[in-house]
C-alpha positions as CSV (number, residue, x, y, z in Angstrom):
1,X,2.9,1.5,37.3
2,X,0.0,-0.1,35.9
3,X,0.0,1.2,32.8
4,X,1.3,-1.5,30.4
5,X,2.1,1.5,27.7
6,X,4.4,2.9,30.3
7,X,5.5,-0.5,31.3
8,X,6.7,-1.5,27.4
9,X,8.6,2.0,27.6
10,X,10.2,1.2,30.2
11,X,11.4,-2.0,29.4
12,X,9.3,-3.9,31.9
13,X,7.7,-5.2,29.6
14,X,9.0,-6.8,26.6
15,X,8.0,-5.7,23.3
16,X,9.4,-5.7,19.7
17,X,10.1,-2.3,19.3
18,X,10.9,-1.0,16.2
19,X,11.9,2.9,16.5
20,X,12.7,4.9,20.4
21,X,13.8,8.4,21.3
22,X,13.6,10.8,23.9
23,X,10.2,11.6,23.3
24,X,8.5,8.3,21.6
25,X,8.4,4.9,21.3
26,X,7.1,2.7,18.3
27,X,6.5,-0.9,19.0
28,X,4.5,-3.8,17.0
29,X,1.0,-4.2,17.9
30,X,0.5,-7.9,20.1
31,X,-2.6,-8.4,18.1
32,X,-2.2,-7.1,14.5
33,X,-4.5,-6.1,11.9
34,X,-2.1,-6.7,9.0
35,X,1.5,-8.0,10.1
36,X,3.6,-4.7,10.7
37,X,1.2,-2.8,12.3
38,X,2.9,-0.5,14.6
39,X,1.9,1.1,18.0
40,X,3.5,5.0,18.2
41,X,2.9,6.3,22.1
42,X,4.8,9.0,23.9
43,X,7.4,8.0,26.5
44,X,5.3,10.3,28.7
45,X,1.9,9.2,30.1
46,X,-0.6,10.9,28.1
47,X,-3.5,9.5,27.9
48,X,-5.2,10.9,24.7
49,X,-3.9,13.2,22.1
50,X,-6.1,16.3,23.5
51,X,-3.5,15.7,26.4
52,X,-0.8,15.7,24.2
53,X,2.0,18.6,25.5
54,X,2.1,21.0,22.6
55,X,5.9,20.9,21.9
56,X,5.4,17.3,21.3
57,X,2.7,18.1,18.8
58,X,5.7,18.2,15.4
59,X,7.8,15.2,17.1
60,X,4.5,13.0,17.4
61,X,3.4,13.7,13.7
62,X,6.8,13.5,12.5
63,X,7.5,10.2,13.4
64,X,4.8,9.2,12.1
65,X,5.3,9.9,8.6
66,X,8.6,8.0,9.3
67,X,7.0,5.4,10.4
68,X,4.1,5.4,7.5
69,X,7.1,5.5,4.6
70,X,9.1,2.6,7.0
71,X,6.1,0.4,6.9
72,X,5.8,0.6,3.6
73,X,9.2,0.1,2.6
74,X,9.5,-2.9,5.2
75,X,6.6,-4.8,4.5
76,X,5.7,-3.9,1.1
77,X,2.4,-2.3,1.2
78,X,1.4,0.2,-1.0
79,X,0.0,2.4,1.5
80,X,-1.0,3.0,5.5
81,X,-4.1,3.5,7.5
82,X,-3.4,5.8,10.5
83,X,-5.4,5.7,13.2
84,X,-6.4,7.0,17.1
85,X,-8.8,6.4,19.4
86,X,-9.4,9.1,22.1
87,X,-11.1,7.1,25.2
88,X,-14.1,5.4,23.4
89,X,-12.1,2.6,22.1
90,X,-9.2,3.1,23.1
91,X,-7.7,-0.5,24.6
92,X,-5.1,1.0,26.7
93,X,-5.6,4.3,28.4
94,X,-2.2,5.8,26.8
95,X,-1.9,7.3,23.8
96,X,-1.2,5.3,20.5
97,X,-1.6,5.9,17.3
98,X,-1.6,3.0,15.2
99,X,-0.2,2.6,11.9
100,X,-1.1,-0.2,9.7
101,X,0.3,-1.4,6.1
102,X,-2.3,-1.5,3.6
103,X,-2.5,-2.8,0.2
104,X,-5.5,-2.6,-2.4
105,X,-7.9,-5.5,-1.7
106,X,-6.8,-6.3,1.8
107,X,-9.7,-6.9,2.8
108,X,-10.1,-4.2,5.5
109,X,-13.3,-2.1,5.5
110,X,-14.9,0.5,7.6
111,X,-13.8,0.5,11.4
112,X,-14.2,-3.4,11.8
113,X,-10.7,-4.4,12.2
114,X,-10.4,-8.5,12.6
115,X,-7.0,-9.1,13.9
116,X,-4.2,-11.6,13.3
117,X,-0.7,-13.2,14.9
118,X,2.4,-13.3,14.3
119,X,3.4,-17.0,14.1
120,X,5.6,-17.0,16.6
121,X,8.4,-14.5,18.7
122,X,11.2,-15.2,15.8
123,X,8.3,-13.8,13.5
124,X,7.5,-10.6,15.4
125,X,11.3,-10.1,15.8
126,X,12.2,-10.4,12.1
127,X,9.2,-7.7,11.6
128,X,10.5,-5.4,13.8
129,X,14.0,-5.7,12.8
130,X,13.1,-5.1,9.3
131,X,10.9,-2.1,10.4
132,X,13.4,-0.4,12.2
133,X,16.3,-1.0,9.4
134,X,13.8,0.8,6.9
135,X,13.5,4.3,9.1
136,X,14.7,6.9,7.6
């Protein structure tokens, strides 16, 4: 399996992951544009939404919006950007959609987005954990 989407849903991989269930998997991005960006992909390899199984359609968009209001919650932003790239762009032929805390004046503009780190894994980890506790 050389996908490393599949690989992180499988546990092969490690990642911080912040929400999982039969269908989905949400996991910090390695290279964040604000910490508490989170990856959403389906457990299934799909590799852009237009492949997207139909009865996944509600369960995709719905944890999203759980994810959006955990975000929020977690890291204290006052809003999200969500996001998806569909082959042209897209770092890892799986599909993710990424959602990122914003807050007014954050500096992000346009479809430039510098990334950051976490300082270390203890950092990550205390993200995710935080992420998680705030689904609802």
């Amino acid at each position: 399996m050389s996908c490393l989407f599949c690989r992180i849903v499988t546990a092969e991989v490690p990642a911080h992951v912040v929400m999982a269930d039969d269908h989905f998997v949400a996991f910090l991005d390695n290279r964040p544009v604000f910490k508490g960006h989170v990856l959403l992909v389906p457990r299934e390899h799909v590799p852009t939404l237009t492949d997207l199984p139909s009865d996944l359609h509600a369960g995709f968009l719905a944890a999203q919006q759980r994810l959006c209001r955990a975000v929020v919650k977690a890291v204290g932003a006052q809003g999200t950007f969500v996001a998806m790239n569909n082959t042209v762009s897209q770092s890892v032929p799986h599909l993710h959609c990424h959602v990122v805390p914003r807050t007014k004046g954050d500096g992000l503009r346009g479809f430039f987005w510098p990334r950051t780190t976490y300082a270390d894994t203890q950092e990550a980890a205390s993200y995710a954990a935080t992420i998680a506790a705030s689904l609802e």
